[in-house]
KOLMIKE-50374 format. One record per residue (C-alpha): z, y, x negated. Coordinates in steps of 0.2 Angstrom, whole numbers, plus 2048, in hexadecimal, padded with zeros to 3 digits. Example, Ala and Ser with C-alpha at 12.3 -4.5 7.8 and 13.67 -1.06 7.14 Angstrom:
2
8277EA7C2/8247FB7BC/
//
This chain:
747
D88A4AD87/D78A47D7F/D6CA38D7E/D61A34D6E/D55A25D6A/D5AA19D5D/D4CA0DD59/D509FAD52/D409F5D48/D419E4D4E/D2F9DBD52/D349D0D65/D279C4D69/D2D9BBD77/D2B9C3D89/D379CFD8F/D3C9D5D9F/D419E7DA0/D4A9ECDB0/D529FCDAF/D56A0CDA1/D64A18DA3/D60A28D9C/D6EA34D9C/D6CA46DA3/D70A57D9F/D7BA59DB1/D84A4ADAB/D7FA3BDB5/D74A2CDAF/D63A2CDB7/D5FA1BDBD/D4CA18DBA/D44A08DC0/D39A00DB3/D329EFDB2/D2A9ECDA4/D209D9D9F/D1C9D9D8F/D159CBD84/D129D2D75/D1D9DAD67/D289E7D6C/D349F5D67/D459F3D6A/D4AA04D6F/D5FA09D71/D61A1AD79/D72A22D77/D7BA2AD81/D8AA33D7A/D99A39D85/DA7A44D7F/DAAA37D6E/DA4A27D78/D93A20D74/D8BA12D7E/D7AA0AD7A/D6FA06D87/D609FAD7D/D509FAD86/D3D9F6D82/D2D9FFD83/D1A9F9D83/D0B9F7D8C/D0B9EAD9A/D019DCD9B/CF19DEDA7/CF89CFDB1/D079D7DB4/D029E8DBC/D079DFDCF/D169DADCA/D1B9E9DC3/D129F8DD2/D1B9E7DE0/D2C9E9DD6/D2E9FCDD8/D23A06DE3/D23A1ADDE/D2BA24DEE/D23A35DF0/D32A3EDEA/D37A35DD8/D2FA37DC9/D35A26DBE/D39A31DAE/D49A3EDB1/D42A52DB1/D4FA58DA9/D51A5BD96/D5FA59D8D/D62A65D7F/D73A6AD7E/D79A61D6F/D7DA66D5F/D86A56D59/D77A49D5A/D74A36D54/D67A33D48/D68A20D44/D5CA14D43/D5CA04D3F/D529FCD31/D4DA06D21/D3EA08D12/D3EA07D02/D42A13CF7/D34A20CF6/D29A20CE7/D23A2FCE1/D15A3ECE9/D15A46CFC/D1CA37D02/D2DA3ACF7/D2CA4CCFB/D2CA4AD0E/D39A3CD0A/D46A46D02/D43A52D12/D47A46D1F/D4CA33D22/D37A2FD24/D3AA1ED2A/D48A23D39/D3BA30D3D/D2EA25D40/D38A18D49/D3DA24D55/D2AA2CD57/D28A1CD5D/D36A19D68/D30A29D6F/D1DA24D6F/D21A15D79/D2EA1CD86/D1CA2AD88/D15A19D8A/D21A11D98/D22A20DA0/D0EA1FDA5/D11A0DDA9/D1FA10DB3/D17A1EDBF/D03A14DBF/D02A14DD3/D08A25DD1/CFAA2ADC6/CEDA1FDCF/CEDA2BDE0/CE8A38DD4/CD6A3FDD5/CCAA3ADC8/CCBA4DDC3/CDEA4CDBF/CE3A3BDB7/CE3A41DA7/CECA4EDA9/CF7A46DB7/CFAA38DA8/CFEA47D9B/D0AA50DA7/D15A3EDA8/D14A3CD95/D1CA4FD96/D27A4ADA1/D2DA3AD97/D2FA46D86/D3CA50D92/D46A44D97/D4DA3FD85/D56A4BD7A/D4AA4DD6B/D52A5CD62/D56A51D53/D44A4BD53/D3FA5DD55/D4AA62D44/D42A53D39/D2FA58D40/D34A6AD3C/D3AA66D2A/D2AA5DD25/D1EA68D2F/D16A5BD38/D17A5ED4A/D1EA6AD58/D25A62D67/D28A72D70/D14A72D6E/D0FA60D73/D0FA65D86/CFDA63D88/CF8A55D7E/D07A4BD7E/D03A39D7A/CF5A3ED6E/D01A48D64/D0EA3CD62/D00A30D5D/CF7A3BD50/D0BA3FD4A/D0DA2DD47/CFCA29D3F/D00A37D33/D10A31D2D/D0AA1ED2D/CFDA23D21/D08A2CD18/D10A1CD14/D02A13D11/CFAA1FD04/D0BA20CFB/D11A12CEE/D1CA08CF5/D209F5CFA/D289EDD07/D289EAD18/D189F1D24/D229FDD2E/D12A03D38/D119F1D40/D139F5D54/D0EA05D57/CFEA09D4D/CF69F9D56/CFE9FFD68/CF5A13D64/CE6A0BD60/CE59FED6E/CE9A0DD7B/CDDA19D74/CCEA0DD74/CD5A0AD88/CD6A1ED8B/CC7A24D7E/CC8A35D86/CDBA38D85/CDAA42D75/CE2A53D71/CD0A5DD70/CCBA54D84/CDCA5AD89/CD9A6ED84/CC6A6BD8D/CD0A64D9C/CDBA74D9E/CCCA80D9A/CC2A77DA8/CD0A75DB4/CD3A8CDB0/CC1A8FDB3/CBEA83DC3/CCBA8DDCC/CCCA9FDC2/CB9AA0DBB/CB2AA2DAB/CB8AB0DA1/CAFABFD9E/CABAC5D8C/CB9AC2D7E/CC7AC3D8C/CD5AB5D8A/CDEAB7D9A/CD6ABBDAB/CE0AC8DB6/CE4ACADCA/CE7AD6DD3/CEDAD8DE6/CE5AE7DF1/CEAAE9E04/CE1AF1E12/CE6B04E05/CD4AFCDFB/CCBB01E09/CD2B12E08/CC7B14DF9/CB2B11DF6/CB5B0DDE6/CC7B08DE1/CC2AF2DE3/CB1AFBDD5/CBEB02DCA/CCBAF2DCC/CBBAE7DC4/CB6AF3DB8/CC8AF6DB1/CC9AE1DAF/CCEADADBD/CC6AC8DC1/CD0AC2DD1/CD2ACCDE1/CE2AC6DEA/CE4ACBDFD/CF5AC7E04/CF1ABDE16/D03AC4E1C/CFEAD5E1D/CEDADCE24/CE1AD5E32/CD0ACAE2F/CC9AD9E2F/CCFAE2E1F/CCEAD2E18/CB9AD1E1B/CB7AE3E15/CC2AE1E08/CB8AD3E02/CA8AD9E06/CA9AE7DFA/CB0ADCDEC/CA0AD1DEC/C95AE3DEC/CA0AEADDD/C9EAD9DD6/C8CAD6DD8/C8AAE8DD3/C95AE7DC3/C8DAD6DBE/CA1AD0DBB/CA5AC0DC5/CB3AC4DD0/CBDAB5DD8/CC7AB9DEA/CD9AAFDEB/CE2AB1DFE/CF2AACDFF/CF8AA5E0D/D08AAFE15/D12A9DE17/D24A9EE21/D2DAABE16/D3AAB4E1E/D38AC6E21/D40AD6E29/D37ADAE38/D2FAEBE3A/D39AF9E3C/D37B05E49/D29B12E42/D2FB25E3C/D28B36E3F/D15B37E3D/D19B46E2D/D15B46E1B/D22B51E0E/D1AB5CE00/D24B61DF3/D22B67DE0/D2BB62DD1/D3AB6BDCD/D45B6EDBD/D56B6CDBC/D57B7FDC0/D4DB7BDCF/D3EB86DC7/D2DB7EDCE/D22B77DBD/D15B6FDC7/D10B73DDA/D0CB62DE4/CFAB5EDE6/CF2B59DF6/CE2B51DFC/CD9B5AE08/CC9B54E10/CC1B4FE22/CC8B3FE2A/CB8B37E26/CB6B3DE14/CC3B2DE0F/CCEB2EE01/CCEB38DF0/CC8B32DE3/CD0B25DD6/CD2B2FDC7/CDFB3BDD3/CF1B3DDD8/CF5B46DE7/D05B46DEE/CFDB48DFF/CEEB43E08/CEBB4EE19/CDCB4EE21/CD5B59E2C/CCBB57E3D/CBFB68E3C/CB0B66E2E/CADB78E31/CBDB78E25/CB2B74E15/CA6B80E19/CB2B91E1A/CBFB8CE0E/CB9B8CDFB/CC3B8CDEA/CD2B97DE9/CD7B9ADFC/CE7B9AE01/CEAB8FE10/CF9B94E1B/D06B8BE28/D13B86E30/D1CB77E2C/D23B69E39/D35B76E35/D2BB84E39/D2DB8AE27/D1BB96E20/D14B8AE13/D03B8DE0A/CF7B82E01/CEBB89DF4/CDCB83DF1/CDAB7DDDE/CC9B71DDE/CBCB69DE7/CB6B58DE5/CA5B52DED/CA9B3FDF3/C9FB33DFB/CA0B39E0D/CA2B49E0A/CAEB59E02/CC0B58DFE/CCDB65DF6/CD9B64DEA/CE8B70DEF/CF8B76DE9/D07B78DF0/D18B81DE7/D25B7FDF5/D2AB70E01/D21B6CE11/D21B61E1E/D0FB5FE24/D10B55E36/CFDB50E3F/CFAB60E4A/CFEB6DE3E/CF1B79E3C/CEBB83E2F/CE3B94E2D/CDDBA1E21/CE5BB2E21/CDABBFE21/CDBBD3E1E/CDCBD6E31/CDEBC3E38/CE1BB1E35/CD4BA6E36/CD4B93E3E/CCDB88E30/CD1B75E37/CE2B6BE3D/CEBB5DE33/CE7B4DE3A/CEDB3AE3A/CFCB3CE30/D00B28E30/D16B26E35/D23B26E27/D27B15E21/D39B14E2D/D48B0CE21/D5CB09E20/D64B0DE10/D72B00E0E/D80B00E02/D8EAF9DFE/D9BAF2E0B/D8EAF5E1A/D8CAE8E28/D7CAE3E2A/D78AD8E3D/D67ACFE3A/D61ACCE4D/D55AC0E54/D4FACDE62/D41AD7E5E/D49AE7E68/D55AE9E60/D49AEFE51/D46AFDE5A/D57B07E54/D5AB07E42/D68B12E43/D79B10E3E/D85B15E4C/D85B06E57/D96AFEE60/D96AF2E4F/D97AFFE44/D87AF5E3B/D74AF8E37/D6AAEEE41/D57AE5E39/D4FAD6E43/D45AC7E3D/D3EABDE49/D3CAABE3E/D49AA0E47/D49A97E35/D55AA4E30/D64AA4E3F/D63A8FE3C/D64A8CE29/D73A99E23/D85A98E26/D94AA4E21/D97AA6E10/D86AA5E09/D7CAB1DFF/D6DABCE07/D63AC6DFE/D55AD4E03/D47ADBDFB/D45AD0DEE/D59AD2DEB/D58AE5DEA/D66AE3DF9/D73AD3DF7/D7FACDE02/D8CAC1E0A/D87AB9E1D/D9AABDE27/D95AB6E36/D86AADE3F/D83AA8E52/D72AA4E59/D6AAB3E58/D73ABFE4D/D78ABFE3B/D86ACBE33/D83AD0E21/D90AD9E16/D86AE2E09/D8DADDDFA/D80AE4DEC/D74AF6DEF/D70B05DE4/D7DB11DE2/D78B1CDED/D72B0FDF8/D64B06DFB/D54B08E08/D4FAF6E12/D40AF9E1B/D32AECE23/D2CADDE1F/D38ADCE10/D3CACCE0A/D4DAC1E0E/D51AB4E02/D60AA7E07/D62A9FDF6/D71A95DFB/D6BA8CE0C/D60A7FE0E/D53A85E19/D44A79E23/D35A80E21/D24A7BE28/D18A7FE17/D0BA83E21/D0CA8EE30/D03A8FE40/CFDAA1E3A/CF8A9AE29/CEDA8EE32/CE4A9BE3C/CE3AA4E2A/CDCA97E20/CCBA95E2E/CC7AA8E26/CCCAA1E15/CC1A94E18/CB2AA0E16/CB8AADE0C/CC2AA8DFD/CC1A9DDEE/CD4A9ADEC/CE1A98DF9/CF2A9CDF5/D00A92DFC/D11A99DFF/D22A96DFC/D1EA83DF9/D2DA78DFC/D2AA66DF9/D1AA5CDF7/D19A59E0C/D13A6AE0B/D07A64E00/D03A54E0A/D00A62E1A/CF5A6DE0F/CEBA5FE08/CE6A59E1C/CE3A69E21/CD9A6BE12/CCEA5AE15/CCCA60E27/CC3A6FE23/CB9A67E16/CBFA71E0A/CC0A67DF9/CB9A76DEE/CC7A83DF4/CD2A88DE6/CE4A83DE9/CF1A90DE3/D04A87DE5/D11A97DE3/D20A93DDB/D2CA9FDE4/D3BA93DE8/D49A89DE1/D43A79DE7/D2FA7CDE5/D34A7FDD0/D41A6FDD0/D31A63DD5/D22A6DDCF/D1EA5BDC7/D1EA52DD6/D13A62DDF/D06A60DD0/D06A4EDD1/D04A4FDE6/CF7A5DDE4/CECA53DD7/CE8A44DE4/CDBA53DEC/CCDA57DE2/CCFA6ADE5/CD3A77DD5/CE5A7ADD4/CEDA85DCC/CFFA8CDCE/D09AA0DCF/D1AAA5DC9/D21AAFDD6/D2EAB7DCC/D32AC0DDB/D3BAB4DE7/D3DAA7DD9/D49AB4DCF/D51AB5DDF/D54AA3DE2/D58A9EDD5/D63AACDCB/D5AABADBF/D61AB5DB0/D57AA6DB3/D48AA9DB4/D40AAADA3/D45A9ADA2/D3FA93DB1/D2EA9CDAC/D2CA96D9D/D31A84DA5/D22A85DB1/D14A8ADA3/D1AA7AD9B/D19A6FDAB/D09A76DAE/D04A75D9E/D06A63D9D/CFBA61DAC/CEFA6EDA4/CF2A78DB5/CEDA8ADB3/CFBA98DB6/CFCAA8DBE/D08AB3DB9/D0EABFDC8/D1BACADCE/D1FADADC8/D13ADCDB9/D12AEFDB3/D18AF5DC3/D20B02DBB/D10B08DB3/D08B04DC4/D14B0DDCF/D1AB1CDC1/D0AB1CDB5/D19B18DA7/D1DB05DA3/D2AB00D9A/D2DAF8D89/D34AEAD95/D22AE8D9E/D19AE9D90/D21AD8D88/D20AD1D99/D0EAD3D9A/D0EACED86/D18ABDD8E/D0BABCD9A/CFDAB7D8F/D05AA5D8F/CFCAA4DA0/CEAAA2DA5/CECAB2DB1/CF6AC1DB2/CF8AC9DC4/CFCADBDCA/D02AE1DDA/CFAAEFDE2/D00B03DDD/CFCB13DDC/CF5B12DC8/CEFB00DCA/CDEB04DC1/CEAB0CDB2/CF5AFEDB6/CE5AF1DB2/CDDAF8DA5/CEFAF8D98/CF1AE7D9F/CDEAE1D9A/CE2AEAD87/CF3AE3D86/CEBACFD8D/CDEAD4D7F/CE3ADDD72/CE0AD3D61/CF0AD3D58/CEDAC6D4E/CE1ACED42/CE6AD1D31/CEBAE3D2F/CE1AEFD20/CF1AF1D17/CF5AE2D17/CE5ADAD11/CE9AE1D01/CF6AD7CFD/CEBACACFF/CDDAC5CF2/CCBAC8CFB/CC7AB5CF9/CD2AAFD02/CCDABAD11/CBCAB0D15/
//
């Protein structure tokens, strides 16, 4: 089923009252879009096709510019509700058996560029339906005018352009893409940003093209060049070079100039692990990182100041701007924390197949208050320990001795020594597995003795976990004891996890789909009361999988009523308020969580805060126009984040390239800068090695005005591939192949 536009070139001068246009939609149903239109001028008559199975039906409609007088009539006849856009958001490109007619023909060609392009393509059915198509853009704005008028003066422009966008997707234009594509005149795949003043100059080009050429007859450019003309005189500013300034103002109100030749600014996320470090937030802005982000849902107000204070110092000391984004936790949906494991760290070396050791594990040794190694090492192991006499006896080359939390003899030997910031530390070695618990004490063995040299100290608790797999039950509890055993063994024969958001227990219903951990675990809800949930396990590693707190749960198939912004997020946004340039909002549903935000927002006096929306659900990407169009009545820098992380989830993986590139075109058309996030370089972040897969990822990424990385233990490796790779200038002519090509022409 497909739609096409079919122009007649008929001149109607009478008035004309246009009440409705059905445009047929890719899921198969006619779009009903309310349009009344009082024109008294010459208008297009404009037939849209709609084809289904082998039945075409024609559906004649009209398109211009309304009278001034008329503008009452028209906003009284049809107000815009909140929730409809009056252009259908779906494309419709399905088609390979497409109508080209058009009524009403030229001349023959004569003879030049003008036969040329002619014996290309059918120029005058071309041009008839770049008109069509230029005056549907037209209605489009007309039609959505108290929309637009809410708008800040800051957006209108680009609120107008995002409707002319919006208008272009409704149609099915792949025909008109071919006959563009055979001349080489314009790339509607291209047009997002600039729409109206692309179709325009499009026009104008092939009109003079007709002009300039020998030939008689009828003056097909009646119509159109005066209604281009008239509308650009009205919006002098709406031309393509003032819509790529708009953009570049718009990335640099809420991201901030860029620095040097970079093209791309990038973000990276650091937890309360930053403050482990003196210097790790110094190397993150040396390495290229323009953006801090700190993830409200983890951390206290306290982590946040210092991590914030010491970005300002590294920044005002580096003299590279460095912008600070917080996002918001919002209502996700989490598992709560598990019940804590034994406070003990495991050493071990890398082994062969054999089981031959080719490299002893390294561990950090240093006093408590000494802080962490430095960036440029790897330990597998931080201990610290509470005697500072320690530094004084032991020295290069000691062999430190004792027993593990098994009571196994272990030893450490000394290898280096490292002067940091608040102190010494050591670089040790060790060749066999160990189990270092807080209390083990360690000694150096003498010719007649041992002696005491200092006691491990604050080793933090293993991360607790439950490693599900295929066929496991799974209960989901609202009661926070019964966190407190993670074991499997109970009377149900099931693992047991809580999460205390009564969201969860009143949206889902047996038979739909859970996934955890960013759909690392999947599985099918059996049974649900008020508060309990039971979980088949229906996907997991082979060997299992580990779920462990504060992982994500994701119920793509229920309809869940969230509040957009929580009571936790409002006590966040007062520190917010004073600290950050950019707020991110999460897991944004519809635009009431906008109309919320915006309040809160005005309250606080707060119209220069950057606004992050993140895209992270199915319903927040299916109206991203009408968030854009909510989020532009506020005066605020906006920007928006791909989430790729919940949104693959919700909306299925092999999705979400598409839905990506869907939402740089969206924002694109509003000239909204874009932040690409989720699971950029994590394996080069997590391993130290990316893969290919990563690498075209981050290459995809460029697309976007920002690239952000999650926090790792090789982030500042992590940033400074990323920077090359956002960077790198691929586009210059190669030496060998300058050769080929005559010196003169390389000015």
């Amino acid at each position: 089923m497909t739609t096409s536009i079919v122009t007649n070139h008929k001149a109607t001068p009478i008035r004309h009252a246009i009440h409705s246009a059905d445009v047929f939609s890719r899921r198969g149903k006619f779009s009903h879009l309310p349009c009344k239109l009082n024109v008294k001028q010459s208008v297009e008559t404009v037939q849209l096709w709609a084809k289904i199975k082998n039945t075409r039906t024609t559906m004649t409609t009209a398109f211009a510019t309304p009278h001034e007088n008329d503008e009452g009539e028209r906003s009284g006849s049809h107000a815009c509700s909140d929730e409809q856009v009056f252009v259908p958001l779906e494309n419709n490109y399905s088609s390979n058996d497409l109508d080209e007619e058009a009524a009403g023909s030229l001349p023959e060609s004569g003879s030049g560029v003008f036969q040329m392009v002619e014996h290309s393509v059918n120029l005058a059915s071309l041009l008839d339906k770049l008109k069509a198509l230029h005056l549907h853009v037209l209605a489009s704005e007309q039609w959505n005018a108290s929309r637009l008028k809410l708008c800040h003066n800051n957006y209108v422009e680009s609120a107008k352009n995002l409707i002319h966008y919006l208008a272009l997707k409704c149609l099915d234009i792949e025909p008109l893409k071919d006959d563009l594509a055979l001349i080489s005149l314009l790339n509607l795949e291209m047009v997002n940003s600039s729409v109206l003043a692309s179709l325009t100059t499009c026009i104008e080009l092939l009109e003079n093209l007709q002009l300039n050429s020998s030939r008689t007859g009828k003056d097909v450019s009646a119509g159109i060049s005066t209604q281009g003309k008239l509308y650009h005189q009205k919006n002098g500013n709406f031309t393509i070079n003032t819509m790529r300034i708009k953009a570049c103002l718009n990335r640099e109100l809420l991201l901030g100039p860029l620095q040097g030749s970079r093209c791309t600014h990038i973000m990276t996320t650091v937890g309360e692990e930053a403050l482990e470090s003196e210097t790790l937030i110094t190397d993150l802005i040396k390495a290229g990182t323009s953006i801090i982000r700190i993830n409200c849902a983890h951390g206290s107000p306290e982590s946040w100041s210092e991590i914030i204070r010491r970005v300002k110092r590294s920044s005002q000391m580096l003299e590279a701007p460095c912008r600070i984004l917080m996002d918001l936790a919002g209502p996700k949906l989490r598992t709560d924390n598990l019940k804590p494991g034994p406070c003990v760290v495991k050493v071990s070396a890398k082994k062969n197949a054999t089981g031959k050791v080719i490299f002893p594990a390294q561990v950090w040794l240093s006093h408590k208050g000494a802080g962490a190694p430095p960036p440029h090492l790897s330990p597998d192991a931080v201990l610290f320990i509470d005697d500072e006499n320690f530094f004084t006896v032991v020295k290069v080359g000691d062999s430190l001795r004792f027993f593990d939390a098994r009571g196994k003899k272990r030893m450490l030997k000394i290898s280096r020594v490292f002067h940091v910031f608040s102190g010494t530390g050591f670089m040790a070695e060790c060749t066999r597995t160990a189990y270092v618990s807080s209390g083990t004490e360690l000694y150096i063995k003498r010719k007649k003795d041992r002696l005491p040299v200092g006691q491990v100290v604050d080793v933090p608790p293993r991360e607790s976990s439950i490693r599900l797999r295929v066929g496991d039950l799974l209960i989901i509890s609202r009661d926070s004891t019964c966190g407190e055993d993670n074991s499997y063994g109970h009377v149900s024969g099931a693992y047991r996890i809580t999460c205390s958001s009564g969201y969860l227990f009143d949206a889902v219903k047996p038979g739909e789909r859970i996934a955890f951990d960013d759909g690392k675990i999947w599985g099918v809800i059996k049974g649900t009361t008020s508060s309990e949930i039971v979980v088949s396990i229906t996907h997991a590693g082979l060997r299992g999988t580990k779920l462990g707190s504060q992982k994500s749960i994701n119920i793509p198939d229920s309809y869940i009523r969230f509040k957009g912004v929580t009571s936790k997020d409002l006590v966040d946004l007062e520190f917010v308020k004073s600290h950050a340039d950019m707020v991110g909002v999460s897991f944004i549903r519809d635009t009431r969580d906008i109309i919320v935000l915006r309040q809160e927002l005005e309250e606080r006096k707060l119209q220069n805060l950057g606004i992050v929306l993140k895209i992270e659900t199915k319903s927040g990407f299916e109206k991203l126009p009408l968030l854009l169009l909510e989020a532009m009545k506020s005066s605020n820098p906006l920007g928006v984040m791909i989430a790729r992380g919940d949104l693959a989830v919700e909306c299925g993986w092999e999705r979400l390239a598409d839905i990506q590139e869907e939402i740089l075109s969206f924002c694109g058309a509003a000239h909204i800068p874009v932040i690409w996030a989720t699971q950029v370089l994590e394996s080069l972040v997590k391993s130290r090695v990316p893969t290919r897969a990563e690498i075209t990822d981050v290459a995809s990424g460029r697309k976007a005005s920002c690239v952000m990385l999650n926090k790792g233990r090789h982030i500042v490796e992590a940033i400074s591939t990323l920077d090359n790779i956002l960077n790198s200038n691929s586009r210059q002519m190669k030496a060998e192949v300058k050769s080929l090509v005559p010196s003169s022409h390389l000015v």
